[in-house]
N, C-alpha and C positions, 0 to 999 in steps of 0.2 A: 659718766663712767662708760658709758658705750654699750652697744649690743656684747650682749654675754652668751645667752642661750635661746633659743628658739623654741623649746618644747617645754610644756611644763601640764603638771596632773593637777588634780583639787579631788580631793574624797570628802566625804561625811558620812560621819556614823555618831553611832552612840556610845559603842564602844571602843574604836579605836579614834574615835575623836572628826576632827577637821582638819586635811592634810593635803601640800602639792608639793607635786615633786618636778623638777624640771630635768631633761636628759639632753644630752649629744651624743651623737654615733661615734666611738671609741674614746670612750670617756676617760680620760685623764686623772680628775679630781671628782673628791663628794663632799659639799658644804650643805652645812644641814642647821637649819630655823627650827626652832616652835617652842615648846614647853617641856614636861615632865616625861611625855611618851616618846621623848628622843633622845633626851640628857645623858649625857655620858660621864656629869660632873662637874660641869662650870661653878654649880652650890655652894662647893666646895670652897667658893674662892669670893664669896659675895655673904654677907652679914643675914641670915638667914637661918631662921630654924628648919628648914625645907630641903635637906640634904637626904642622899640617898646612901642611908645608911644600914649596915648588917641587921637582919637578914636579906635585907634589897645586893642580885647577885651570888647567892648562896650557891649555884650551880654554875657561875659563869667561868668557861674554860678557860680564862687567863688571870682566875684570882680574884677576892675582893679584898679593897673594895673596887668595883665595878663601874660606878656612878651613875647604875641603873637603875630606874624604879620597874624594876621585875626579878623574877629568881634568876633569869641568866641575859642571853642575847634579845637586842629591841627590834622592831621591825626593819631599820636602817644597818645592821649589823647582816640579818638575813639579807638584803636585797644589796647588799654590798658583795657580800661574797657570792650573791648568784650571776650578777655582773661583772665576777672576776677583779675584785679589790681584795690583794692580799692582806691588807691593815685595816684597822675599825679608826675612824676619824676620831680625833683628840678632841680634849674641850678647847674652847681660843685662851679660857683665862689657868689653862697651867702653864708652870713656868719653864715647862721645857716645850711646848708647843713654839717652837722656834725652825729658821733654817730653812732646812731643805725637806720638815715635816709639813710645813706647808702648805708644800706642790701637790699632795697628793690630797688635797684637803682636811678641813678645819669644823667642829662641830660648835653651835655655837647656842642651841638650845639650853634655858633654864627652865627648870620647874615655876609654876606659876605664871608664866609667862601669856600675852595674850597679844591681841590686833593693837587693839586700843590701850588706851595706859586707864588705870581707873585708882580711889581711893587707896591709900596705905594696907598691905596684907597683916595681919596679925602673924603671919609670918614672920614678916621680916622683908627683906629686900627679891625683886624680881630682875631678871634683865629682858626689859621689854623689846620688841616686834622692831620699834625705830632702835635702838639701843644695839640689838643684833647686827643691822644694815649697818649701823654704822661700824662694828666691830668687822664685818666683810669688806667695808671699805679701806679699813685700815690693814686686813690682812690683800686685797686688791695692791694697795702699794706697796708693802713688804716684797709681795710675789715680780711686781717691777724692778721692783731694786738688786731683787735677785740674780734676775733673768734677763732682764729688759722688757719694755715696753709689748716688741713684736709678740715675743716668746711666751709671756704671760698673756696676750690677747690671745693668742693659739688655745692655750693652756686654759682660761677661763670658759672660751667660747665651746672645749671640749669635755665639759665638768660637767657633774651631774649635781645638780639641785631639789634640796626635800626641802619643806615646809611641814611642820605640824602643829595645828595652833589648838588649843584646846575649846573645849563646847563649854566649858563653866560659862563662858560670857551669855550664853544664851540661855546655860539653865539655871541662870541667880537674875534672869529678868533685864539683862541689859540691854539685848534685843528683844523685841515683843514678839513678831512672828517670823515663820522659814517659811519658805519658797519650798517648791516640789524637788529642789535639788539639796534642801535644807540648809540655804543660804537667807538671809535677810538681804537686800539692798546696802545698807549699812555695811554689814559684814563685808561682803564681794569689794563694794566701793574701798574702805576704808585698807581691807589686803592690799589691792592691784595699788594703790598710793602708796604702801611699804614697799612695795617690791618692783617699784617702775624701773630701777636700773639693770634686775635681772628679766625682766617682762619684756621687753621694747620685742613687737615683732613674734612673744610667742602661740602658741596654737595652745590652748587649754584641757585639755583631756578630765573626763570626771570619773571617780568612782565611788560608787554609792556601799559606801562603808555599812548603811543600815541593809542592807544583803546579804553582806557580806556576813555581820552580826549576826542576823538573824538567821541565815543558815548554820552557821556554825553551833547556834544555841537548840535550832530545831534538828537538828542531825548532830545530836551531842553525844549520842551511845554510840551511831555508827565510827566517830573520832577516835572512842576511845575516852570520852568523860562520864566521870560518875557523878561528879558536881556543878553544877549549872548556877547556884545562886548562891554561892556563898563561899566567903574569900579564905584562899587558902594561908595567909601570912594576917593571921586575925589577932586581934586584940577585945572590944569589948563590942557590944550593938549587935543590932538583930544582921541577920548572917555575917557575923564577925567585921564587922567592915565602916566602923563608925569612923575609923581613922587612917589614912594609909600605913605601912608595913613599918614598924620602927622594931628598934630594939627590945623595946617591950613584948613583941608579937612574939603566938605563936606562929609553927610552921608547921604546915600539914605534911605526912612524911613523902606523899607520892604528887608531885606537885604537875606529872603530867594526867592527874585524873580529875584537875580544877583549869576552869574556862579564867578563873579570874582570882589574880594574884593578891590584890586588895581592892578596894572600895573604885579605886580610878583607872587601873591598869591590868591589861589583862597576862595571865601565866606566857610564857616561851613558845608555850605548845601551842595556845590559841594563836599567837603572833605568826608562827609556824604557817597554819593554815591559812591567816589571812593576806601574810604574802603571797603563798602559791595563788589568790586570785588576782591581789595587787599584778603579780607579772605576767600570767596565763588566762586567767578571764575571760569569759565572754562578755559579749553585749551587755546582758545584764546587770552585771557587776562592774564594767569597766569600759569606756566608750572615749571616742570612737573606734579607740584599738586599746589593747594592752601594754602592758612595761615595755616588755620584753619586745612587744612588735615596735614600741618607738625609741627604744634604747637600739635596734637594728634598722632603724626608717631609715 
């Protein structure tokens, strides 16, 4: 498939997961990977009790349903429009993600989704890590057929790329131990083999999501939270949060005074925050530069 992009991020954390993002300077498109913390609704289209359904989006500016698992905008919605994307990327599997929606990129995360494939969910169905690549590679040749060959190399080569894989695989035991960057061996290997045709050639950037987390829980009054552990779209279990947000839930009325929207994902407003480190950060949180300095490198 050829070189695509040259830059790409990796975070980890605890609460907004394990995530990379890959850019190019005047970024054309946004194709986005992972699971539940990016979906915009592919669920919807796969045999699955795993959907994101009301109240998931209850605040989201263009109506639900949304096909988010949160009350409004996900991290990749913020950092789209801080990048100057006037559109939020589609799911690949609706039926109007066709055309000339395309060009401007394709979302392709499901919920439950992971690196590795593993055992049957009680769920219901996933579209896995290989499953997604391949669905890129099919919108890859749609964008040829489009365009041509050249025009789509341009076009790819000036995309920006997210990944967001979720931490279940490591917190139900399927890697033993993390690494200081809260990677396993396993993990790192088994990513870079998903994503060697958008990889060839890029520079890695990390940001340490458990910082991020963790500031924003330890600096939770000066934000503006009154709730730190306990989910604000709850149903039953100790801090509300035995299950994610379904229909069945309640909904807390002020939902920017909660860090965490249900048991896996966190409110708007924490997402809020955790971008402006994702693109503005220092060292600390984000190395060897920021979004925003390699979305302008």
């Amino acid at each position: 498939m050829g070189t695509i992009t040259n830059k790409f991020i990796i975070m980890c954390s605890i609460l907004f997961r394990i995530s990379a993002i890959g850019f190019a300077q005047n970024t054309t498109a946004f194709f986005i990977f992972g699971d539940s913390l990016v979906e915009v609704g592919n669920n919807y289209y796969i045999d699955t009790l795993a959907k994101p359904s009301f109240p998931n989006g209850i605040d989201f500016p263009r109506g639900t349903p949304s096909g988010r698992f949160t009350n409004s905008r996900i991290i990749t919605d913020i950092i789209g429009e801080e990048l100057g994307f006037q559109d939020y990327t589609p799911p690949f599997l609706a039926p109007n993600t066709t055309g000339d929606t395309i060009l401007k990129g394709v979302n392709y995360a499901s919920s439950g989704a992971g690196i590795l494939q593993a055992p049957g969910s009680l769920l219901g169905e996933r579209i896995w890590m290989d499953k997604q690549v391949d669905y890129f590679a099919k919108t890859r040749q749609d964008i040829i057929s489009r365009i041509g060959a050249s025009a789509a190399q341009a076009l790819l080569r000036n995309s920006l790329y997210f990944l967001a894989i979720g931490s279940n695989d490591i917190l139900f035991g399927e890697y033993a131990t993390l690494d200081k960057n809260g990677f396993t061996d396993e993990v790192v290997s088994s990513f870079k083999s998903q994503i060697t045709t958008l990889q060839h050639g890029s520079v890695f950037v990390y940001i340490d999501g458990y910082a991020v987390t963790d500031d924003i829980i330890n600096n939770s009054r000066s934000y503006g939270f009154e709730n730190i552990d306990y989910a604000c779209c709850e149903v039953i279990g100790r801090h509300g949060g035995l299950i994610p947000c379904t229909e069945m839930s309640r909904v807390c009325s002020d939902r920017k005074k909660y860090i965490f929207w249900d048991p896996f994902h966190p409110t708007e407003s924490a997402i809020l925050i955790a971008a402006k480190y994702m693109l503005d950060g220092g060292p600390e949180y984000v190395s060897p530069i920021n979004i925003r300095q390699l979305a302008n490198s």
